[in-house]
N, C-alpha and C positions, 0 to 999 in steps of 0.2 A: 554807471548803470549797475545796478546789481539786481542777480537774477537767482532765482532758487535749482539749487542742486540736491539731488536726493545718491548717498552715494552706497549700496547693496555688496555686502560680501558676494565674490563668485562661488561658485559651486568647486570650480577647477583653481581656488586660489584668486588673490589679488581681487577686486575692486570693479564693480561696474556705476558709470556714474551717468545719470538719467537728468534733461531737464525738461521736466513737462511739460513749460510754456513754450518748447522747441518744437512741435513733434518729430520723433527722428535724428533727437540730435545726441547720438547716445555715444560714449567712449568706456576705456577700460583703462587699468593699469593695475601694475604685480603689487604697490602700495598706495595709501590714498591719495600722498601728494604726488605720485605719478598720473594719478587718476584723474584728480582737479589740474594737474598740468595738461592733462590731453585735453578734457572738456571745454577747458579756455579755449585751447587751439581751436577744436569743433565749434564753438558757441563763435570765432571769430570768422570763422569759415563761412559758417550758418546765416548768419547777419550782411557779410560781405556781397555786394551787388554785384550782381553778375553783367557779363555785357549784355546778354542778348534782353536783360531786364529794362537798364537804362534806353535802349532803342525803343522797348514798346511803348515807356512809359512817356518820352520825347515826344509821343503820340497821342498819347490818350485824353482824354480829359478827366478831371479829378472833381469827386463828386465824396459830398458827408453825407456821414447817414447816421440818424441819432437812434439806438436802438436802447 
């Protein structure tokens, strides 16, 4: 999967790195490949199911929508 990364000098040093198609899924770091290191982290975090998610969805019924 590859996912776009937009990644902005700080103000206070080092790197903030944004992924739009996350909203919220933002990290930092003092260099960039610190910075694409954390974002990985957060972009795995971000994606990862959570439990109380797999229970509702055990539930639900699943419906497309063509928009």
């Amino acid at each position: 999967m590859k996912i776009k990364v937009y990644l902005e000098p700080s103000e206070e040093g080092g790197y903030t790195a944004i992924v739009p198609s996350l909203p919220g899924c933002i990290s930092e770091g003092d260099t960039k490949e610190e910075a694409l290191k954390n974002i990985r982290e957060a972009i795995e975090l971000y994606l990862e199911p959570v439990e109380d998610d797999r229970l509702a969805i055990a539930q639900a019924e699943e419906v497309e929508l063509a928009i």
